[in-house]
Biotite code that builds the C-alpha atoms (Angstrom):
import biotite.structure as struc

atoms = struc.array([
    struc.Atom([-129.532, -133.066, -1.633], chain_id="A", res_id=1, res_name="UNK", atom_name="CA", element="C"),
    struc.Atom([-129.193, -133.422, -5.284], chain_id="A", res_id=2, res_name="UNK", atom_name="CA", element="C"),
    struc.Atom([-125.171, -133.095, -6.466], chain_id="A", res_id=3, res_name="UNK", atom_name="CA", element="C"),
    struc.Atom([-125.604, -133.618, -10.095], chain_id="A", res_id=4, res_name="UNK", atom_name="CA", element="C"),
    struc.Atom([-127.916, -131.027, -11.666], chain_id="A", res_id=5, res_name="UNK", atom_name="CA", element="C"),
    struc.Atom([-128.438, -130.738, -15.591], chain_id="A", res_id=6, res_name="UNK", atom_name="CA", element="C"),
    struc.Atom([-129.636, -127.102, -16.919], chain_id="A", res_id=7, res_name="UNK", atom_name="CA", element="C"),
    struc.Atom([-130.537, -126.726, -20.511], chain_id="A", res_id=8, res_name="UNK", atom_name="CA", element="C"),
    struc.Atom([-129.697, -123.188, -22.090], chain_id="A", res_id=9, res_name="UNK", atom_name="CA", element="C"),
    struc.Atom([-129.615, -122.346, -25.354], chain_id="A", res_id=10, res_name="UNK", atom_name="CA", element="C"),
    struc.Atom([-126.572, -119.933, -26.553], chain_id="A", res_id=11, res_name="UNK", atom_name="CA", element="C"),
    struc.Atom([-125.282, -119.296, -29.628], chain_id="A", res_id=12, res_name="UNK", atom_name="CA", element="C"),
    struc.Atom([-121.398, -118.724, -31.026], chain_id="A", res_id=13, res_name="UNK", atom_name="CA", element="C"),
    struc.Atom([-121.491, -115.269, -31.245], chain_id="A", res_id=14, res_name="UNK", atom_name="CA", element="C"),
    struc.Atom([-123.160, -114.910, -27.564], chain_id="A", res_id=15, res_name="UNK", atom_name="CA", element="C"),
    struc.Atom([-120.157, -117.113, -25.643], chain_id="A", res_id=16, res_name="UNK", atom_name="CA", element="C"),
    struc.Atom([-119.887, -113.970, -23.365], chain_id="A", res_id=17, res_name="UNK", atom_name="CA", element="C"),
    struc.Atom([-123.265, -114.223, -22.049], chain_id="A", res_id=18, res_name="UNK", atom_name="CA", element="C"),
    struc.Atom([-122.736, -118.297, -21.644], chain_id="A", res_id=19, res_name="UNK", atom_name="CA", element="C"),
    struc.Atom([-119.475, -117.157, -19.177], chain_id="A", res_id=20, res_name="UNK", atom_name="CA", element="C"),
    struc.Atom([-121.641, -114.758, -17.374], chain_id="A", res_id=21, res_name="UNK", atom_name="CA", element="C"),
    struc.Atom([-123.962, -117.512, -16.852], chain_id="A", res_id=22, res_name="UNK", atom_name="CA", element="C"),
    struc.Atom([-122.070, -120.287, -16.055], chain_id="A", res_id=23, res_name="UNK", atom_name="CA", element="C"),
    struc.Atom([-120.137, -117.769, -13.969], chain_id="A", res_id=24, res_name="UNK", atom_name="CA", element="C"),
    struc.Atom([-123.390, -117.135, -11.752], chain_id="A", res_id=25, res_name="UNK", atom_name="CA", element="C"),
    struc.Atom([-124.214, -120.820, -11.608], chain_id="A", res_id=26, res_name="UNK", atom_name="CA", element="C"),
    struc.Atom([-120.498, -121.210, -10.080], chain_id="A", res_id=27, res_name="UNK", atom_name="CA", element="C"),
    struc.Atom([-121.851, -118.269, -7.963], chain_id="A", res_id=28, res_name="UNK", atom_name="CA", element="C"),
    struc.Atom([-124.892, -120.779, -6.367], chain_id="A", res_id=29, res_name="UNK", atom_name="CA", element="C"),
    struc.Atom([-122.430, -123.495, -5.604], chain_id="A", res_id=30, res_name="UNK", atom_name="CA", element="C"),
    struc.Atom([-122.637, -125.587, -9.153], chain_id="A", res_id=31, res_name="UNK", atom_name="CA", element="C"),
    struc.Atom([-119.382, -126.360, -11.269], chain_id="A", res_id=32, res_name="UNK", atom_name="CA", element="C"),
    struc.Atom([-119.293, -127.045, -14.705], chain_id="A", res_id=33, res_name="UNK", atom_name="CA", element="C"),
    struc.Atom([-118.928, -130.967, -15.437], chain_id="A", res_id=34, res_name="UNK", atom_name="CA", element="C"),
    struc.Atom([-120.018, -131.169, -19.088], chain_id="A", res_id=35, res_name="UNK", atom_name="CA", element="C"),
    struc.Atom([-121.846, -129.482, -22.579], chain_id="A", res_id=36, res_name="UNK", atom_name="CA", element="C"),
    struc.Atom([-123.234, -130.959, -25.200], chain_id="A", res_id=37, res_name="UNK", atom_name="CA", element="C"),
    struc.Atom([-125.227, -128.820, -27.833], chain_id="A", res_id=38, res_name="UNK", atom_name="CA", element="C"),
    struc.Atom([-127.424, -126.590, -25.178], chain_id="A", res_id=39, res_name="UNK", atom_name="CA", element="C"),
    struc.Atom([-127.022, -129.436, -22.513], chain_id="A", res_id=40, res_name="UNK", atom_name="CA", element="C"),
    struc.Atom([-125.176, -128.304, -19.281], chain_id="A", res_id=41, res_name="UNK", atom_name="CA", element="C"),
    struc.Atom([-124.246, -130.979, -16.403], chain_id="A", res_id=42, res_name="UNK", atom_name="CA", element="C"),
    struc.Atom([-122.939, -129.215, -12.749], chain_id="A", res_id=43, res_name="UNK", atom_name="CA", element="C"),
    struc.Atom([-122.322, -130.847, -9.830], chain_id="A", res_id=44, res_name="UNK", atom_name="CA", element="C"),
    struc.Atom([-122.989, -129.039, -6.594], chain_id="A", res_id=45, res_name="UNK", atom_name="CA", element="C"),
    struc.Atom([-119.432, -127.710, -6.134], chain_id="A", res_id=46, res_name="UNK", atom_name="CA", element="C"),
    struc.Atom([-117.034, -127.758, -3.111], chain_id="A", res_id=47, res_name="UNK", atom_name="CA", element="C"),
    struc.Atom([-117.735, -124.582, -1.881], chain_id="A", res_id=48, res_name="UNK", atom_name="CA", element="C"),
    struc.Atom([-114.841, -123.333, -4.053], chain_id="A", res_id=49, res_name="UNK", atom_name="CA", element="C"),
    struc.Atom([-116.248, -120.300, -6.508], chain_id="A", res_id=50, res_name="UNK", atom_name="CA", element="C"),
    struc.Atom([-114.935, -120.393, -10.033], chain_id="A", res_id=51, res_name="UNK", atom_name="CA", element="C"),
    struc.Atom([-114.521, -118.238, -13.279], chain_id="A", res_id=52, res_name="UNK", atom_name="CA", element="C"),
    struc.Atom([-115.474, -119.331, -16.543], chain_id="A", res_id=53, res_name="UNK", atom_name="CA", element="C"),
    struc.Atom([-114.234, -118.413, -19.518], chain_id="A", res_id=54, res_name="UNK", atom_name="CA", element="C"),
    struc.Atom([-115.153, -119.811, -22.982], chain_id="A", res_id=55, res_name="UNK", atom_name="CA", element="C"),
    struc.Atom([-112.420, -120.240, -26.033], chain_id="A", res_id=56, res_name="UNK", atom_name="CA", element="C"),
    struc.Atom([-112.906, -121.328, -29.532], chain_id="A", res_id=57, res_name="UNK", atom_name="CA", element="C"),
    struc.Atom([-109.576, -122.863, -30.314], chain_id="A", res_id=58, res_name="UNK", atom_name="CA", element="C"),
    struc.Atom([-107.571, -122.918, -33.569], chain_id="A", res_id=59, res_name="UNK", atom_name="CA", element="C"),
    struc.Atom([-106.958, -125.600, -33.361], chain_id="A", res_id=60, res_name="UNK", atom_name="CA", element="C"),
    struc.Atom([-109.226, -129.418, -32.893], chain_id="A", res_id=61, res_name="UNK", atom_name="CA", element="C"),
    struc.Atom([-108.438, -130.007, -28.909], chain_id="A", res_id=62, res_name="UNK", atom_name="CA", element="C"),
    struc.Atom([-108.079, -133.762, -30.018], chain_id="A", res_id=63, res_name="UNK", atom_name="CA", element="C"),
    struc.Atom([-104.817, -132.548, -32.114], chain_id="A", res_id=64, res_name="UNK", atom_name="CA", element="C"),
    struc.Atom([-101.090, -132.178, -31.242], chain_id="A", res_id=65, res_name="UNK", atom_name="CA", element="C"),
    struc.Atom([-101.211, -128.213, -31.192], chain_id="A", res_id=66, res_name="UNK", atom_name="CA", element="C"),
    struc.Atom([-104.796, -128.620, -29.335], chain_id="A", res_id=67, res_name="UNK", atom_name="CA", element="C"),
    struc.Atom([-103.481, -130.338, -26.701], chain_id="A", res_id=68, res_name="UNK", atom_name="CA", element="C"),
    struc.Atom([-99.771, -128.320, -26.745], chain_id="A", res_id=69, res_name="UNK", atom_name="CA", element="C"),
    struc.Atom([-102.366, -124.865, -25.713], chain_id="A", res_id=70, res_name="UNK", atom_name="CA", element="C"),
    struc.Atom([-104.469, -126.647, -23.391], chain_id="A", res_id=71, res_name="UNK", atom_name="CA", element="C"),
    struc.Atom([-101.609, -127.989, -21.452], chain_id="A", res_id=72, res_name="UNK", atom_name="CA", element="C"),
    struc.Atom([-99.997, -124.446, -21.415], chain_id="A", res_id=73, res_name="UNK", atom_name="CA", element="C"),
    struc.Atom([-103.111, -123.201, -19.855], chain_id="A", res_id=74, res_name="UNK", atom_name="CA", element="C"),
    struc.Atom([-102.738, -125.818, -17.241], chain_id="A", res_id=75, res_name="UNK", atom_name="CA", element="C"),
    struc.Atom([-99.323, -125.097, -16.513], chain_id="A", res_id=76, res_name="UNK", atom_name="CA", element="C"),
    struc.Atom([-100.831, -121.232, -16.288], chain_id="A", res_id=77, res_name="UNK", atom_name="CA", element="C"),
    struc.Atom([-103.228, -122.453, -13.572], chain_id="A", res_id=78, res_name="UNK", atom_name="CA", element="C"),
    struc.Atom([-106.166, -122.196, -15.745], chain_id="A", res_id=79, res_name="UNK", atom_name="CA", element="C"),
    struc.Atom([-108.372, -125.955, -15.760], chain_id="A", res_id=80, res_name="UNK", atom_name="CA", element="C"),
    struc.Atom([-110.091, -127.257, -19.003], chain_id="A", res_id=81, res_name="UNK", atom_name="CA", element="C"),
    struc.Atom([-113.202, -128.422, -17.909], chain_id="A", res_id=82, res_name="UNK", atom_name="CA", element="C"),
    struc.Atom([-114.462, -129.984, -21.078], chain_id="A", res_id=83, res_name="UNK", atom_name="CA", element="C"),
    struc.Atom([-114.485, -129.486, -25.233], chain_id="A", res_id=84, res_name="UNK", atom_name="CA", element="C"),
    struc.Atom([-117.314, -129.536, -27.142], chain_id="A", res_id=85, res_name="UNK", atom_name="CA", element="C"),
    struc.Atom([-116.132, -129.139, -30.850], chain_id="A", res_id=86, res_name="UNK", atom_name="CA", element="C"),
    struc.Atom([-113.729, -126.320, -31.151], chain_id="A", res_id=87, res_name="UNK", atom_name="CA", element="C"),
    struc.Atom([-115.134, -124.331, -28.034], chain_id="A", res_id=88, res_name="UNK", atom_name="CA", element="C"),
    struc.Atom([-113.024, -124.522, -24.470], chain_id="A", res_id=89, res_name="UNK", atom_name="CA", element="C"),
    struc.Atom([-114.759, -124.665, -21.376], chain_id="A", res_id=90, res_name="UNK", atom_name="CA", element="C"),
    struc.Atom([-111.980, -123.142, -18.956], chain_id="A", res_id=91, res_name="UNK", atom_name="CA", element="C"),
    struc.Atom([-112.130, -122.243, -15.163], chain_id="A", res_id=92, res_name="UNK", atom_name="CA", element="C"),
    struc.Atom([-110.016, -120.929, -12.676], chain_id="A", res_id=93, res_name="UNK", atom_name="CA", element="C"),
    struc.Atom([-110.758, -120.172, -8.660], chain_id="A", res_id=94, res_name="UNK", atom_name="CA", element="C"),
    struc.Atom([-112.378, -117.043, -8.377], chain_id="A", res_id=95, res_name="UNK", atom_name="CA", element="C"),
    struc.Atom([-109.939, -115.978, -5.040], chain_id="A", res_id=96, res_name="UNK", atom_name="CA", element="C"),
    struc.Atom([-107.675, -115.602, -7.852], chain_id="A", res_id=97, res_name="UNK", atom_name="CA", element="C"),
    struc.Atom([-109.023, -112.439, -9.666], chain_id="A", res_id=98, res_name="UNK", atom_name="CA", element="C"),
    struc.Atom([-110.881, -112.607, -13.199], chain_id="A", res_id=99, res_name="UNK", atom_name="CA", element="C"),
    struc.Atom([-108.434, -113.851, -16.002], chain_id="A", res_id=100, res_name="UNK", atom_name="CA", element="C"),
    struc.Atom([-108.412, -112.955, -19.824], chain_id="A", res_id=101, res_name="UNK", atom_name="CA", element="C"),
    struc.Atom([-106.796, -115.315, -22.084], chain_id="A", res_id=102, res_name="UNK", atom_name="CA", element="C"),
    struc.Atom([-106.009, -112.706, -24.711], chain_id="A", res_id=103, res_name="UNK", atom_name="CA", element="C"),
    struc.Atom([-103.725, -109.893, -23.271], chain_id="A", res_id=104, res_name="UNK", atom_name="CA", element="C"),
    struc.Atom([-103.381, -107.566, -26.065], chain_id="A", res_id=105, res_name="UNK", atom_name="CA", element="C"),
    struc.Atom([-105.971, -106.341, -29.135], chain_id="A", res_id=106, res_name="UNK", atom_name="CA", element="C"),
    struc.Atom([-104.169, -107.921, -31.825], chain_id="A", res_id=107, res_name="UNK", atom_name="CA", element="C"),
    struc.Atom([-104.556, -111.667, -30.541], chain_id="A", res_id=108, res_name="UNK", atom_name="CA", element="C"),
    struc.Atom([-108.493, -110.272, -29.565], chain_id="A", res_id=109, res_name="UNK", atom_name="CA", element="C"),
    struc.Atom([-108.957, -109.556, -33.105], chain_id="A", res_id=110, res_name="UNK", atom_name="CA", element="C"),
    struc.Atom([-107.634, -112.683, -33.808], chain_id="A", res_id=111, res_name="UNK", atom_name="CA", element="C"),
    struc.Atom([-109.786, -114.537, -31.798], chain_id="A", res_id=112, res_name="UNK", atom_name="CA", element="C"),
    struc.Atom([-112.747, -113.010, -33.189], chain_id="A", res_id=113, res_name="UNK", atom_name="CA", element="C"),
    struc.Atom([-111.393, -113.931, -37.220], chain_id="A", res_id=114, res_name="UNK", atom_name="CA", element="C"),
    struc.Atom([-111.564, -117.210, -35.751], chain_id="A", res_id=115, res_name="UNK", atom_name="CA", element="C"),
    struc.Atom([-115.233, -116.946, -35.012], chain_id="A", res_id=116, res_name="UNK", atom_name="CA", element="C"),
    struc.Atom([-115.661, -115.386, -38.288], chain_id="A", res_id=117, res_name="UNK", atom_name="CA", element="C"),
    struc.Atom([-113.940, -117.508, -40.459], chain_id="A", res_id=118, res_name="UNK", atom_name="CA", element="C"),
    struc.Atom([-116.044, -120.352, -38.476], chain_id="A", res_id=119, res_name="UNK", atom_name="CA", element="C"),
    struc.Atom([-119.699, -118.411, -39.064], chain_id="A", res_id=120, res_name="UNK", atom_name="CA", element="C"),
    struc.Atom([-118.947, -117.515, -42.464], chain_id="A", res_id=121, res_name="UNK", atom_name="CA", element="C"),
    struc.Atom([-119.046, -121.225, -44.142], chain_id="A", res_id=122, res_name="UNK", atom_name="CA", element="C"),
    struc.Atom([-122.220, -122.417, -42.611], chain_id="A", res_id=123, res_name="UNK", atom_name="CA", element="C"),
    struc.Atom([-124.029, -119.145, -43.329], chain_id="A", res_id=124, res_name="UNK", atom_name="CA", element="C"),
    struc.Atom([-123.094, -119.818, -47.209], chain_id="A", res_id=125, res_name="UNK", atom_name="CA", element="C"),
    struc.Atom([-123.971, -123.594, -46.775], chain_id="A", res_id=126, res_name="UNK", atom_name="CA", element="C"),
    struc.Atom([-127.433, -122.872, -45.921], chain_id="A", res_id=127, res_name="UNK", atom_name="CA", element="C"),
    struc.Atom([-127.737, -120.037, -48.145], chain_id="A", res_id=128, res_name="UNK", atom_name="CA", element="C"),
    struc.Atom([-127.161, -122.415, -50.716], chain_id="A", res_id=129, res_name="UNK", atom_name="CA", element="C"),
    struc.Atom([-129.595, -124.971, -49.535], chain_id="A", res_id=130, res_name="UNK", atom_name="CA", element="C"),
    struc.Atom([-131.932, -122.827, -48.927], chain_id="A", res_id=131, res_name="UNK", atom_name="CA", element="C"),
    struc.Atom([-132.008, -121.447, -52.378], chain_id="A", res_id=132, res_name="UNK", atom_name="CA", element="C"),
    struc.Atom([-131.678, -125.187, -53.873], chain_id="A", res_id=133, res_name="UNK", atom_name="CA", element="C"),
    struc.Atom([-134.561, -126.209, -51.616], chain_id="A", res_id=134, res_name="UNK", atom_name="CA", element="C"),
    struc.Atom([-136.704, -123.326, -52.395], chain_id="A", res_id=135, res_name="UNK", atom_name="CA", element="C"),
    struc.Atom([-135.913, -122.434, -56.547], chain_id="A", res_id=136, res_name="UNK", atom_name="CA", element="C"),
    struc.Atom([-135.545, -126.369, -57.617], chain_id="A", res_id=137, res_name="UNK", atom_name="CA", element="C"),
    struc.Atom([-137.656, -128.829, -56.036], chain_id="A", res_id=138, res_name="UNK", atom_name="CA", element="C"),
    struc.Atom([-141.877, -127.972, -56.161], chain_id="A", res_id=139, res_name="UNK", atom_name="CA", element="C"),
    struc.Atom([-142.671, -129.606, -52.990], chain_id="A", res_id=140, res_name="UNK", atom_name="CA", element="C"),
    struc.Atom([-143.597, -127.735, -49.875], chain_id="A", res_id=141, res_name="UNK", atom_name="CA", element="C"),
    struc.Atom([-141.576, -129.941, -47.847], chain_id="A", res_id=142, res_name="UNK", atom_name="CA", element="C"),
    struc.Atom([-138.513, -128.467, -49.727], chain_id="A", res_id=143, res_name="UNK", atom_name="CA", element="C"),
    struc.Atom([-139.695, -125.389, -49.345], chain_id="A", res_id=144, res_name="UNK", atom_name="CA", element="C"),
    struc.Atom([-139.946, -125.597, -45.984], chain_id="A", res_id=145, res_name="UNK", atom_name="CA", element="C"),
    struc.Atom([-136.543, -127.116, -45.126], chain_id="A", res_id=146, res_name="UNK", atom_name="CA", element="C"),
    struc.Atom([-135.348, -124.389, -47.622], chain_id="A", res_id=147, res_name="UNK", atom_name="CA", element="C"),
    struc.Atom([-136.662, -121.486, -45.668], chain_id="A", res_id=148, res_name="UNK", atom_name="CA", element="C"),
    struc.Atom([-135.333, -123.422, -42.366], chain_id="A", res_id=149, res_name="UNK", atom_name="CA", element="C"),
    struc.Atom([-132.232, -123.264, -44.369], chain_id="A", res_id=150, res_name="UNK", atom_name="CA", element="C"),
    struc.Atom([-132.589, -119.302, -44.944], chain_id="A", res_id=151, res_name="UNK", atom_name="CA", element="C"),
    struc.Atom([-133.605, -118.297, -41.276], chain_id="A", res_id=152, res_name="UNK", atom_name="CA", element="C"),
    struc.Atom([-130.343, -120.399, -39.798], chain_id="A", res_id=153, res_name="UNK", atom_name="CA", element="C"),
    struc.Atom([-128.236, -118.498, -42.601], chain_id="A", res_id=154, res_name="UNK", atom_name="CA", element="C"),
    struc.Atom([-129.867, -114.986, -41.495], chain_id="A", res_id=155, res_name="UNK", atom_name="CA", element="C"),
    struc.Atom([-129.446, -116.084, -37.962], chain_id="A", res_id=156, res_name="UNK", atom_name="CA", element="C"),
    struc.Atom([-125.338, -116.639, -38.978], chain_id="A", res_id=157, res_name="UNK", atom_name="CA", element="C"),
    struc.Atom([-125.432, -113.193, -40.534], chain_id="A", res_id=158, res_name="UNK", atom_name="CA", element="C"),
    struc.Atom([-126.908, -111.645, -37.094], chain_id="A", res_id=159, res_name="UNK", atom_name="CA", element="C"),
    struc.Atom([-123.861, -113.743, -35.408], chain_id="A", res_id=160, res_name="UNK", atom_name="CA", element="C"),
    struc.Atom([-121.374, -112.847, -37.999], chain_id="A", res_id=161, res_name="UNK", atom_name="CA", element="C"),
    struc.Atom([-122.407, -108.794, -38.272], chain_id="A", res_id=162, res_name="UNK", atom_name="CA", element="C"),
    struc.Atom([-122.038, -109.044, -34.174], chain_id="A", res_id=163, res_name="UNK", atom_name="CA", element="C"),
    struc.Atom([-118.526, -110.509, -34.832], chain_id="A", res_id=164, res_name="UNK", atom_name="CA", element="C"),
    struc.Atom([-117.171, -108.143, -37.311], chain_id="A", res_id=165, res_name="UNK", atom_name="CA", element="C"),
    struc.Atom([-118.311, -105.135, -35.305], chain_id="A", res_id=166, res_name="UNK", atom_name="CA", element="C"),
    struc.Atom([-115.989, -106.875, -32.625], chain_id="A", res_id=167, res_name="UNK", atom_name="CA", element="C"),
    struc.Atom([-113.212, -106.871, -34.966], chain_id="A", res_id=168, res_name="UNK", atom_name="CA", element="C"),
    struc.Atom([-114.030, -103.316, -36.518], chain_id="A", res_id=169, res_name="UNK", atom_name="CA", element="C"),
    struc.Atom([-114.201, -101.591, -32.460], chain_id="A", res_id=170, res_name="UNK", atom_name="CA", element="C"),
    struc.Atom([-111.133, -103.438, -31.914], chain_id="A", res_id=171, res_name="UNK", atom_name="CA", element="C"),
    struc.Atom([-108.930, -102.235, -34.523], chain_id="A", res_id=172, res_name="UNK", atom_name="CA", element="C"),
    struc.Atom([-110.552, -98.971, -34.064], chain_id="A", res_id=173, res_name="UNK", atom_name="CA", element="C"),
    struc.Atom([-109.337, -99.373, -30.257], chain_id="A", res_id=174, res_name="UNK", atom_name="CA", element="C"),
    struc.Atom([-105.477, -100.217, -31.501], chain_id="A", res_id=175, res_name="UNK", atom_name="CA", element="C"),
    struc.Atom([-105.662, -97.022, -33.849], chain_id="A", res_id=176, res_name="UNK", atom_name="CA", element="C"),
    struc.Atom([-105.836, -95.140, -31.099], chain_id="A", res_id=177, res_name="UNK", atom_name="CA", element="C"),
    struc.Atom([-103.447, -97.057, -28.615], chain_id="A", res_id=178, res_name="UNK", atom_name="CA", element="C"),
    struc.Atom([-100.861, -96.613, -31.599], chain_id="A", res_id=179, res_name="UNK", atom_name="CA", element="C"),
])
């Protein structure tokens, strides 16, 4: 039997609760979460143990001081990093332990999902701009092409960030109401 399996699944920012639902099924089958990179999964064929899977873009790098300060409180909460790939946490914890949410209240939700905005938002301008550049400046159709490249990934970052800020907008909708 093979124990190391490697899936490739592409998922995008704005779509990290589908990822968890995925990687939550694959814990289902008996695989655990080793390693991502890009769309790039690597499982092992787990212990029998089922685990939960929950995703986290940090605010801060997981390489820095008050990374690694949060990550370690998670540990001492029970809850395992399995890996970092940029900003985004790969977390588990054993499923005979109940589902766990890392944000308990709407206000640190909503701040979670600035986060994600505030991430989105840059990029999207970035290849705006490029896009543009490529397209208005330079005659060749190789520049046009990489231009329109850049103007489908900056509409795709506008689909992402219009998901987010209807997150944000239901949210603080949500803690009108609970007020």
């Amino acid at each position: 039997m093979k124990n190391n399996v490697i899936r490739n699944r592409l998922f995008f920012f704005w779509n990290y609760d589908r990822e968890e639902e995925w990687l939550n099924r694959m814990s289902e089958d008996g695989y655990e979460l080793e390693d991502v990179f890009l769309w790039r999964y690597r499982f092992r064929r787990g212990s029998g143990q089922k685990m939960r899977y929950k995703l986290e873009f940090l605010s801060h790098d997981p390489r820095d001081e008050k990374g690694r300060d949060y990550l370690d409180f998670l540990a001492d909460a029970g809850i395992e990093t399995v890996c970092t790939f940029g900003r985004w946490a790969y977390l588990r914890r054993p499923a005979g332990e109940g589902e766990f949410e890392l944000y308990s209240d709407i206000s640190s939700k909503i701040g979670y999902f600035k986060r994600l905005f505030c991430f989105l938002l840059p990029v999207a301008l970035v290849n705006l701009v490029l896009g543009l550049i490529n397209i208005l400046a330079f005659a060749g159709w190789d520049n046009r092409l990489a231009g329109g490249l850049c103007l489908f990934v900056f509409l795709l970052f506008c689909w992402g960030m219009r998901r987010t800020a209807g997150a944000i907008w239901r949210l603080n909708k949500e803690k009108k109401i609970n007020e």
